[in-house]
Biopython code that builds the backbone (N, CA, C, O; Angstrom):
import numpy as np
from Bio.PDB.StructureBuilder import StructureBuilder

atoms = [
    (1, "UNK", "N", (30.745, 3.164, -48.410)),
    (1, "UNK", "CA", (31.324, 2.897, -47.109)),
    (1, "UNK", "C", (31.156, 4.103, -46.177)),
    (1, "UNK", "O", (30.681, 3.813, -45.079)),
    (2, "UNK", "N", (31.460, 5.461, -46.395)),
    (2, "UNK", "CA", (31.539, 6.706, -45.967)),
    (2, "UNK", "C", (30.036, 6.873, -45.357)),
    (2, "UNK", "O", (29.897, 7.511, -44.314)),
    (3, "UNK", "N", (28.645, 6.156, -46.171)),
    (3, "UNK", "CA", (27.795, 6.646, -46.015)),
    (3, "UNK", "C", (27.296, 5.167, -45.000)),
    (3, "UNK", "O", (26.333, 5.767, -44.523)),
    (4, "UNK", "N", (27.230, 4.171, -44.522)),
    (4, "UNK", "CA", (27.310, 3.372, -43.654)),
    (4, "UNK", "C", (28.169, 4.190, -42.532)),
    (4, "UNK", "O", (27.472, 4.501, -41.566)),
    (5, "UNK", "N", (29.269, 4.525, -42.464)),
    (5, "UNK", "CA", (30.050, 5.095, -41.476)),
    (5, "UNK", "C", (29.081, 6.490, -40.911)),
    (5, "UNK", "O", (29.198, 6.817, -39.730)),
    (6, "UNK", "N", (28.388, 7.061, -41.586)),
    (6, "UNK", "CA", (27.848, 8.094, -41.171)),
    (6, "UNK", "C", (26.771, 7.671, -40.320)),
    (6, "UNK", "O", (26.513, 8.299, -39.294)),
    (7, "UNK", "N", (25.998, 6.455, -40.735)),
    (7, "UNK", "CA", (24.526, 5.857, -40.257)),
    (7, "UNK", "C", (25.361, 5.822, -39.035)),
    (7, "UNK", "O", (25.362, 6.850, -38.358)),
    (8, "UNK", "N", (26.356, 4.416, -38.477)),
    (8, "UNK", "CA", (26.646, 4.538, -37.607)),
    (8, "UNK", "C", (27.310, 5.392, -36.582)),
    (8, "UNK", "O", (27.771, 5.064, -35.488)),
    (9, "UNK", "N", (27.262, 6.572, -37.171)),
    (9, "UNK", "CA", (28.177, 7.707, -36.336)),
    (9, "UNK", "C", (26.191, 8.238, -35.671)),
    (9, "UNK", "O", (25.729, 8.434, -34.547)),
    (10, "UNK", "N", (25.710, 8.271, -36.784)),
    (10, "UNK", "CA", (24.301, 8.820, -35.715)),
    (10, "UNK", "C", (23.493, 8.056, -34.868)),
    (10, "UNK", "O", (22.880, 8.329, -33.836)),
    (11, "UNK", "N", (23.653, 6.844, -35.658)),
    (11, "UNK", "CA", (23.148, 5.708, -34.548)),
    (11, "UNK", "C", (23.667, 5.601, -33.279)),
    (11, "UNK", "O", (22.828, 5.404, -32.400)),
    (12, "UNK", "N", (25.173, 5.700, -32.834)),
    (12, "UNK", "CA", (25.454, 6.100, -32.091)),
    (12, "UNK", "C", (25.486, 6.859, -31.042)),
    (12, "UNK", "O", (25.828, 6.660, -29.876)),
    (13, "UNK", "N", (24.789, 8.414, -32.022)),
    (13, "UNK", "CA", (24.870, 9.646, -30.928)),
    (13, "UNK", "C", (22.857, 9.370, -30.438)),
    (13, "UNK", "O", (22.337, 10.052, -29.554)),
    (14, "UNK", "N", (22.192, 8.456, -31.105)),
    (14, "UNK", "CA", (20.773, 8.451, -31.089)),
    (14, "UNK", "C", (20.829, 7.424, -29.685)),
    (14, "UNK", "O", (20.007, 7.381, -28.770)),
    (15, "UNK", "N", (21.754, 6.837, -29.809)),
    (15, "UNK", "CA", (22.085, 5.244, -28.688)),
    (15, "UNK", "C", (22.090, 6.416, -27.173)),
    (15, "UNK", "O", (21.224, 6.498, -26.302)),
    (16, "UNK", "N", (23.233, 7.107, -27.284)),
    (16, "UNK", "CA", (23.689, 8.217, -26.440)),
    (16, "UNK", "C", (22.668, 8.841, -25.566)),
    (16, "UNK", "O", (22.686, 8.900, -24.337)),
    (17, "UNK", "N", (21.726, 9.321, -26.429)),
    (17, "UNK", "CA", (20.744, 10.103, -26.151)),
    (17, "UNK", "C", (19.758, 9.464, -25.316)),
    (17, "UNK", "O", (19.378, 9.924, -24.239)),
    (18, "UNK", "N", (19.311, 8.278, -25.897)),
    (18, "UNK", "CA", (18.154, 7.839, -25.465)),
    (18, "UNK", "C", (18.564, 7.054, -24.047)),
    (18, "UNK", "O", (17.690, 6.693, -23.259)),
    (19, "UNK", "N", (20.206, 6.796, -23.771)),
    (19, "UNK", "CA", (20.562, 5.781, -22.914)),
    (19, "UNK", "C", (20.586, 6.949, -21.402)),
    (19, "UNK", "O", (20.093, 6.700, -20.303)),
    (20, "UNK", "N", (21.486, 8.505, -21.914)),
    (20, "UNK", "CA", (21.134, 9.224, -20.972)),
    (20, "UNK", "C", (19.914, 9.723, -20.594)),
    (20, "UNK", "O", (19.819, 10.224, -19.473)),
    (21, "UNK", "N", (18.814, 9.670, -21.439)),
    (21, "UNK", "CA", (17.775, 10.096, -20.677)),
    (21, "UNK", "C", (16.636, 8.861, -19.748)),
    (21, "UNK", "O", (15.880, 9.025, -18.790)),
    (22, "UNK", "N", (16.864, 8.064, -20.295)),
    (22, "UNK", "CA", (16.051, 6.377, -19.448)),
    (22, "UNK", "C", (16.246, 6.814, -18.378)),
    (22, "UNK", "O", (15.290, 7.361, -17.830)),
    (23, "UNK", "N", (17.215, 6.765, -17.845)),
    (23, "UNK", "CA", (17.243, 6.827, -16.430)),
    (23, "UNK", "C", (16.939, 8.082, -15.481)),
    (23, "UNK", "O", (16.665, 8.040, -14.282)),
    (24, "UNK", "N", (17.064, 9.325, -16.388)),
    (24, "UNK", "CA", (16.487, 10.473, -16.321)),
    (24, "UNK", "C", (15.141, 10.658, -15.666)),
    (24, "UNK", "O", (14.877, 11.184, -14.586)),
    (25, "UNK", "N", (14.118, 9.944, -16.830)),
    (25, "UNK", "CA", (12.981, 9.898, -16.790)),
    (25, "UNK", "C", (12.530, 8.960, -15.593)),
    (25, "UNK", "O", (11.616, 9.310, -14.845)),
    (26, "UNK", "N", (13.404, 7.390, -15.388)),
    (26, "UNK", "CA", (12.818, 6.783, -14.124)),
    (26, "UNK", "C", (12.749, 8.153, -12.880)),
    (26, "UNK", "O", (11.758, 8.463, -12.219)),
    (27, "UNK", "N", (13.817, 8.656, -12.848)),
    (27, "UNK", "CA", (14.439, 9.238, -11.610)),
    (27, "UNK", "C", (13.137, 10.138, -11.546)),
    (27, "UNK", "O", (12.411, 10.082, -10.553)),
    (28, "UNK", "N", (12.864, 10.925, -12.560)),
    (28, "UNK", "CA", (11.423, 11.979, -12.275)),
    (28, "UNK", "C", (10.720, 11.382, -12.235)),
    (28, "UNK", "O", (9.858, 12.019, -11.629)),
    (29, "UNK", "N", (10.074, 9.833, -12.606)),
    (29, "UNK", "CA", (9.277, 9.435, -12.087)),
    (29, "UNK", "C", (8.979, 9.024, -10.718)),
    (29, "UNK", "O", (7.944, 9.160, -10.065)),
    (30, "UNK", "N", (10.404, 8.350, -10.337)),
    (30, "UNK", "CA", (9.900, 8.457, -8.508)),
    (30, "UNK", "C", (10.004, 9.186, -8.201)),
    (30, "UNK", "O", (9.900, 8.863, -7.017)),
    (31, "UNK", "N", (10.276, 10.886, -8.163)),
    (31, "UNK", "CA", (10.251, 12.037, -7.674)),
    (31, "UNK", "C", (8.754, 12.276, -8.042)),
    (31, "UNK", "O", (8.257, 12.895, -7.101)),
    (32, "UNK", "N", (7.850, 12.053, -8.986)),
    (32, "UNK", "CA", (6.200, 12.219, -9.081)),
    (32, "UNK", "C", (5.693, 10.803, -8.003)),
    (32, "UNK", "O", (4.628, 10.705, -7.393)),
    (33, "UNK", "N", (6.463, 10.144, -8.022)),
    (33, "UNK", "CA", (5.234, 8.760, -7.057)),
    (33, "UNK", "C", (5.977, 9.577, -5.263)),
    (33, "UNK", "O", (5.435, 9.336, -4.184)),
    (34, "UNK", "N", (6.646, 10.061, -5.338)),
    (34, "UNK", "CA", (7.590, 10.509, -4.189)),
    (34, "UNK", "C", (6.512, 12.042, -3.451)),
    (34, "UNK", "O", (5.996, 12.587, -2.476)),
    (35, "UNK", "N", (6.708, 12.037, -4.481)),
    (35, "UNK", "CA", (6.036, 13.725, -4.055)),
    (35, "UNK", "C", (4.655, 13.309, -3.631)),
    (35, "UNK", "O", (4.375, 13.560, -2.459)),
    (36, "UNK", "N", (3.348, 12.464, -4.684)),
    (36, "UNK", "CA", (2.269, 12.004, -4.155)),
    (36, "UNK", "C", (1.916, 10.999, -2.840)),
    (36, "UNK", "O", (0.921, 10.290, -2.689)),
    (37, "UNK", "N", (3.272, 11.213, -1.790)),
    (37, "UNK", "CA", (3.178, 10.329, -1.404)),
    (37, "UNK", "C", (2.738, 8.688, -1.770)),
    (37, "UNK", "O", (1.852, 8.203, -1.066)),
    (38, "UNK", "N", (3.215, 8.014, -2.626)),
    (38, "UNK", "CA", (3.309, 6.716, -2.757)),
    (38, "UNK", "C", (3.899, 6.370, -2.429)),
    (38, "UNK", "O", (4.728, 7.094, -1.878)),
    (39, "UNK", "N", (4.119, 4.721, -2.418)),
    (39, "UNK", "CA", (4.486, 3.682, -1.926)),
    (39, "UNK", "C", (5.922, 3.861, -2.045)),
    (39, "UNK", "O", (6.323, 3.584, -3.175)),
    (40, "UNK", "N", (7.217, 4.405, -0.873)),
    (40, "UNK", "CA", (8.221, 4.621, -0.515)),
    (40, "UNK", "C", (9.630, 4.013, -0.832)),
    (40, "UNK", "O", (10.741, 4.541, -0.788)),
    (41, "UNK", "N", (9.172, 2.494, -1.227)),
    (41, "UNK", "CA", (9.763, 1.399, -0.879)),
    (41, "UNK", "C", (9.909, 1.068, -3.052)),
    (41, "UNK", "O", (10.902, 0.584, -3.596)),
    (42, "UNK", "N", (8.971, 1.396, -3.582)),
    (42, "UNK", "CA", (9.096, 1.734, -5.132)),
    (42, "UNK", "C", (9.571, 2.451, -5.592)),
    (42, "UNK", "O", (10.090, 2.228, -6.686)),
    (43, "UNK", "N", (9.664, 4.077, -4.807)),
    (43, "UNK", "CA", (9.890, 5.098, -4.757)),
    (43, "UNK", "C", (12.303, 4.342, -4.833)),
    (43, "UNK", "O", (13.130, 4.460, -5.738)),
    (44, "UNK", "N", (12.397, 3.819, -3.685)),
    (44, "UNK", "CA", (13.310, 3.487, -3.524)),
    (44, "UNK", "C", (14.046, 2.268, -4.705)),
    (44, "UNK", "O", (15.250, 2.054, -4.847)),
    (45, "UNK", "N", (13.237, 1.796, -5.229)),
    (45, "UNK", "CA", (13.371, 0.456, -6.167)),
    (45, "UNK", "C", (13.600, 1.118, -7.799)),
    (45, "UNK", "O", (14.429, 0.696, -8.605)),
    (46, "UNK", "N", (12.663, 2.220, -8.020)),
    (46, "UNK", "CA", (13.280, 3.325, -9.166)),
    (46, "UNK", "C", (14.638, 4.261, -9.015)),
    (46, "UNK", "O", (15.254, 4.912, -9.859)),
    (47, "UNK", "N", (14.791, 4.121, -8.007)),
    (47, "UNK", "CA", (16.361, 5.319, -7.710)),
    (47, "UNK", "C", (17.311, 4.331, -7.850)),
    (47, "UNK", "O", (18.396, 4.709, -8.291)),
    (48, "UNK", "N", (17.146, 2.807, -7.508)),
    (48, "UNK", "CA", (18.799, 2.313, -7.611)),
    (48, "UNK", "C", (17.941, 1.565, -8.976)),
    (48, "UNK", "O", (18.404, 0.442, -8.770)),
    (49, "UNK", "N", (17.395, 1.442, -9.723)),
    (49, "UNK", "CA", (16.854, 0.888, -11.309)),
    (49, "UNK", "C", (17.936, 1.790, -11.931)),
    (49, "UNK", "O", (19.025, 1.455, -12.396)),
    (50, "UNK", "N", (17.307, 3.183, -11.816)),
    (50, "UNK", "CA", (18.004, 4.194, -13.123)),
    (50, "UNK", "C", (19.566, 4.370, -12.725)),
    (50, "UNK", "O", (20.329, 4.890, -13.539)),
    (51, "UNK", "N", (20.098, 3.863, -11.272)),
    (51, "UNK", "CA", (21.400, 4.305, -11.497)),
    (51, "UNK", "C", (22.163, 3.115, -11.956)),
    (51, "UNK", "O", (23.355, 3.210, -12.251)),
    (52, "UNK", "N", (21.102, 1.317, -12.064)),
    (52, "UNK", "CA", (21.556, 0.647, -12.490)),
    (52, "UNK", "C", (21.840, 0.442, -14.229)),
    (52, "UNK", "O", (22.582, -0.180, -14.990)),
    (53, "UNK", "N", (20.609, 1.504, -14.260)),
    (53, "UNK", "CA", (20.377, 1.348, -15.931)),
    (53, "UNK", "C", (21.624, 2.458, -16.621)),
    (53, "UNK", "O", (21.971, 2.405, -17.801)),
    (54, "UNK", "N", (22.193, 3.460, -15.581)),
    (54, "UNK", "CA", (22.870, 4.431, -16.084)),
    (54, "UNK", "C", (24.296, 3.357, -15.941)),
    (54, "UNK", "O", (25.230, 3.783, -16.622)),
    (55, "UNK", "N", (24.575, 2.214, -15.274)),
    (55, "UNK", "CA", (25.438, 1.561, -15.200)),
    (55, "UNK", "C", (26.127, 0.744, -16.819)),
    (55, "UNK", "O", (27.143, 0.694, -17.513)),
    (56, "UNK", "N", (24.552, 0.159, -16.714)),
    (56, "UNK", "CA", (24.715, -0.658, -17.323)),
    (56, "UNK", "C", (24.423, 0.060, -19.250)),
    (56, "UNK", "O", (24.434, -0.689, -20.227)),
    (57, "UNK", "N", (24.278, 1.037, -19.304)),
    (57, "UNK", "CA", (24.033, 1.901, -20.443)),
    (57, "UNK", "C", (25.448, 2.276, -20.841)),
    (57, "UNK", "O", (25.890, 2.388, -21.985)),
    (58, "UNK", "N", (26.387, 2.534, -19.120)),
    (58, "UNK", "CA", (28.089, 2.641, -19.683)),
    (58, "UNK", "C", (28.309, 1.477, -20.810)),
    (58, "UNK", "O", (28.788, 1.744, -21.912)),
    (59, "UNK", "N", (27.904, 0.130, -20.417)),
    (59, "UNK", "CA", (28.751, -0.730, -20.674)),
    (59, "UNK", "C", (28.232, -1.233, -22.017)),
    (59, "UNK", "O", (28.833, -2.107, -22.642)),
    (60, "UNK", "N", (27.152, -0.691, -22.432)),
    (60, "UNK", "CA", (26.355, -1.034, -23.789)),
    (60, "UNK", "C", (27.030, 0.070, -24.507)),
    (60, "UNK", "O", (27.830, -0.475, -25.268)),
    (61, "UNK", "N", (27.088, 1.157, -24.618)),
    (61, "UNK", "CA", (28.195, 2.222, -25.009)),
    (61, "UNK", "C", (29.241, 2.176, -25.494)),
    (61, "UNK", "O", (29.626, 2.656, -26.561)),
    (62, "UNK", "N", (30.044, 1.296, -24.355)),
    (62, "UNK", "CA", (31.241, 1.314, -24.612)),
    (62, "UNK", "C", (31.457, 0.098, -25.754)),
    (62, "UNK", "O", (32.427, 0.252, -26.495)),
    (63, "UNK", "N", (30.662, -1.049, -25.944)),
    (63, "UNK", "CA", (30.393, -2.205, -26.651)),
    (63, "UNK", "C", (30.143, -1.080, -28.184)),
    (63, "UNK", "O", (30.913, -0.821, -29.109)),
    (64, "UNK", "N", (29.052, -0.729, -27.962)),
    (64, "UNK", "CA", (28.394, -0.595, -29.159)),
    (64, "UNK", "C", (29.757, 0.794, -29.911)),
    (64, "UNK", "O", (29.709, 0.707, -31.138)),
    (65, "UNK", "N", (30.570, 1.648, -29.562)),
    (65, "UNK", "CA", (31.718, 2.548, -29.652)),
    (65, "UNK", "C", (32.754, 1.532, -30.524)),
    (65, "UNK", "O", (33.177, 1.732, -31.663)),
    (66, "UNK", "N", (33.031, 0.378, -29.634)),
    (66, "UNK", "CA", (33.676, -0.389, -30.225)),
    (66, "UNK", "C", (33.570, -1.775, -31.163)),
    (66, "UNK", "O", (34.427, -2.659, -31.173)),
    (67, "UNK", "N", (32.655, -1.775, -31.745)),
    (67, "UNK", "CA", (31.845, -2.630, -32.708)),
    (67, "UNK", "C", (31.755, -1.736, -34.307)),
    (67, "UNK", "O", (32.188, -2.109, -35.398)),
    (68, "UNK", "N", (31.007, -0.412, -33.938)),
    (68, "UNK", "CA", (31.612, 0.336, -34.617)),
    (68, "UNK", "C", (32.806, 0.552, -35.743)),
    (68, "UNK", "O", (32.946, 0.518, -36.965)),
    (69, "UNK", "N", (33.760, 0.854, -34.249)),
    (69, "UNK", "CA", (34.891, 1.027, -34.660)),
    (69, "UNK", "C", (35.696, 0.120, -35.523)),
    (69, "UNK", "O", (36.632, 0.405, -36.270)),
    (70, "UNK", "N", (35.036, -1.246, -35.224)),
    (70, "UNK", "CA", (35.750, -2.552, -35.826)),
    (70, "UNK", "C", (35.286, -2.110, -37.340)),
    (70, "UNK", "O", (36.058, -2.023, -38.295)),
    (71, "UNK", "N", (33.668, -1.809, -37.377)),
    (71, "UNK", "CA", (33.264, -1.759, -38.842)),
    (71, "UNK", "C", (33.633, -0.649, -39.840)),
    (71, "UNK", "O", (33.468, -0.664, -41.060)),
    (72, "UNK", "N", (34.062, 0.130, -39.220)),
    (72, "UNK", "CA", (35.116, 1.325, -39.733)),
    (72, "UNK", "C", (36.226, 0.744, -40.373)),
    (72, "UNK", "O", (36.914, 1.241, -41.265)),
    (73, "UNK", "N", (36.385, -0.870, -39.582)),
    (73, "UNK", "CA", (38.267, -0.707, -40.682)),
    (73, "UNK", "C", (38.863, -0.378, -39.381)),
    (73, "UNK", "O", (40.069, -0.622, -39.432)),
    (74, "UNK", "N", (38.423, 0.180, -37.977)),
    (74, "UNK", "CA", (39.719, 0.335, -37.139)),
    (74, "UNK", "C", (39.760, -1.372, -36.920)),
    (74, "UNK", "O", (38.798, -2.140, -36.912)),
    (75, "UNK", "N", (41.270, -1.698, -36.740)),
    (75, "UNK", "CA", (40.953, -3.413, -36.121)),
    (75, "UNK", "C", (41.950, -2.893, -34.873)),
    (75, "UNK", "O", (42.059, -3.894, -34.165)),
    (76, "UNK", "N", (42.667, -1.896, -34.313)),
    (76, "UNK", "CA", (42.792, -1.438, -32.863)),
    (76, "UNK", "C", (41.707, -0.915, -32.336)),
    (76, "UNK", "O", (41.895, 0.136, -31.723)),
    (77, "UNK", "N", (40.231, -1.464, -32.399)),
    (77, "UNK", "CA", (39.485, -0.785, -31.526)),
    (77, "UNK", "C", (38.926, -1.023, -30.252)),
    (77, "UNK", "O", (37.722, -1.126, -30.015)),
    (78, "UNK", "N", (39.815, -1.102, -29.478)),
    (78, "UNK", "CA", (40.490, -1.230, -28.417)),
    (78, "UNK", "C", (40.109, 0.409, -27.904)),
    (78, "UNK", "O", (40.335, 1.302, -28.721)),
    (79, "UNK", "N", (39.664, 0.694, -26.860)),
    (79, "UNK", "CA", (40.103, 2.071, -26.468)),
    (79, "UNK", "C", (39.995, 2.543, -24.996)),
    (79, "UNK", "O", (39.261, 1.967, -24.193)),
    (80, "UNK", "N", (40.736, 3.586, -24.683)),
    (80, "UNK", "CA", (41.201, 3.584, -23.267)),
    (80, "UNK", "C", (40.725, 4.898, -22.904)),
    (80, "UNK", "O", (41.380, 5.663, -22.197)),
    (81, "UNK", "N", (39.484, 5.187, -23.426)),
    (81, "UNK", "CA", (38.679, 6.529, -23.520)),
    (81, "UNK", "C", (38.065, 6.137, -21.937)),
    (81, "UNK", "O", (38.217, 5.056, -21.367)),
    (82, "UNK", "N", (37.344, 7.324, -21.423)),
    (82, "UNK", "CA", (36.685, 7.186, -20.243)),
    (82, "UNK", "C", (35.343, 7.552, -21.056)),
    (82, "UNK", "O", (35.288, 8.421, -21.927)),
    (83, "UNK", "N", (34.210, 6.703, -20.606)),
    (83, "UNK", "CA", (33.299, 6.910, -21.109)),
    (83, "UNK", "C", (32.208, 7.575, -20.172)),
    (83, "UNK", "O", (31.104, 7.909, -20.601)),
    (84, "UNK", "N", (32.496, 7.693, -19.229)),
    (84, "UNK", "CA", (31.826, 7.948, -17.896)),
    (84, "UNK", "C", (31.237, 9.689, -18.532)),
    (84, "UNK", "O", (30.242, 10.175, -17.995)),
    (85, "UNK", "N", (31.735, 10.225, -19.312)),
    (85, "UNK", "CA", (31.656, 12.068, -19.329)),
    (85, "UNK", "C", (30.376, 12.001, -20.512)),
    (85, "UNK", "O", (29.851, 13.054, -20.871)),
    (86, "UNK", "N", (29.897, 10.584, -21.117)),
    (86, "UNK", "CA", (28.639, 10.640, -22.497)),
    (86, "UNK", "C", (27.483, 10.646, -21.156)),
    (86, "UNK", "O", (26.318, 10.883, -21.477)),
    (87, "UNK", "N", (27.732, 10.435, -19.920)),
    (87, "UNK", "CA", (27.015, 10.140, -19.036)),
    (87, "UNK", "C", (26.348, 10.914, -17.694)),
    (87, "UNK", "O", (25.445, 10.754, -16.873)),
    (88, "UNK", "N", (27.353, 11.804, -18.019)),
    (88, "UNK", "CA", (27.515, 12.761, -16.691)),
    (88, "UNK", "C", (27.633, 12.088, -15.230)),
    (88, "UNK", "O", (27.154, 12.638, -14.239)),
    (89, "UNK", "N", (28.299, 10.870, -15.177)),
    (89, "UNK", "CA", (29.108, 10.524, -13.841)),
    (89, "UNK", "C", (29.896, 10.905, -13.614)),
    (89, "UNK", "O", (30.458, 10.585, -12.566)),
]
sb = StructureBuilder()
sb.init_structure("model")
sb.init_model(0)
sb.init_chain("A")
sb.init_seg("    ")
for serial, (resi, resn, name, xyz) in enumerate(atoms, 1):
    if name == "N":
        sb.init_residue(resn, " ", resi, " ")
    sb.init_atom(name, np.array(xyz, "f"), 0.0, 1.0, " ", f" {name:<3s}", serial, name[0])
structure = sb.get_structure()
């Protein structure tokens, strides 16, 4: 059990990782189509993507935190954490 609990404790922080940087990477990418002068209007369509994807990465987070938690054996996993700070909002 301990060693399932561990998978999902890294799966977790691997979820974390990859969810804060997606949108990372869009964002430098329209800052490279931005800078080469490209098409402005794409340029604009990647900036609200990654802050949608940084949205919607809260809410997969906070799901996947508490799914988890259920499989731990917590059955209050329920939580009133702010998740906004795995994110830097």
């Amino acid at each position: 059990m301990e060693n399932e609990d561990n998978t999902l404790d890294e799966l977790l922080g691997d979820i974390i990782g990859l969810i804060n940087q997606y949108p990372i990477a869009i964002e430098r990418q329209a800052g490279l189509l931005q800078a080469t002068g490209k098409d402005p209007e794409l340029v604009e369509k990647l900036v609200k993507a990654a802050d949608t994807m940084r949205d919607s990465g809260n809410l997969y987070l906070t799901w996947a935190k508490h799914y988890a938690a259920m499989a731990k054996g917590n059955t209050d996993a329920s939580s009133d954490e702010d998740e906004t700070d795995d994110f830097d909002v």
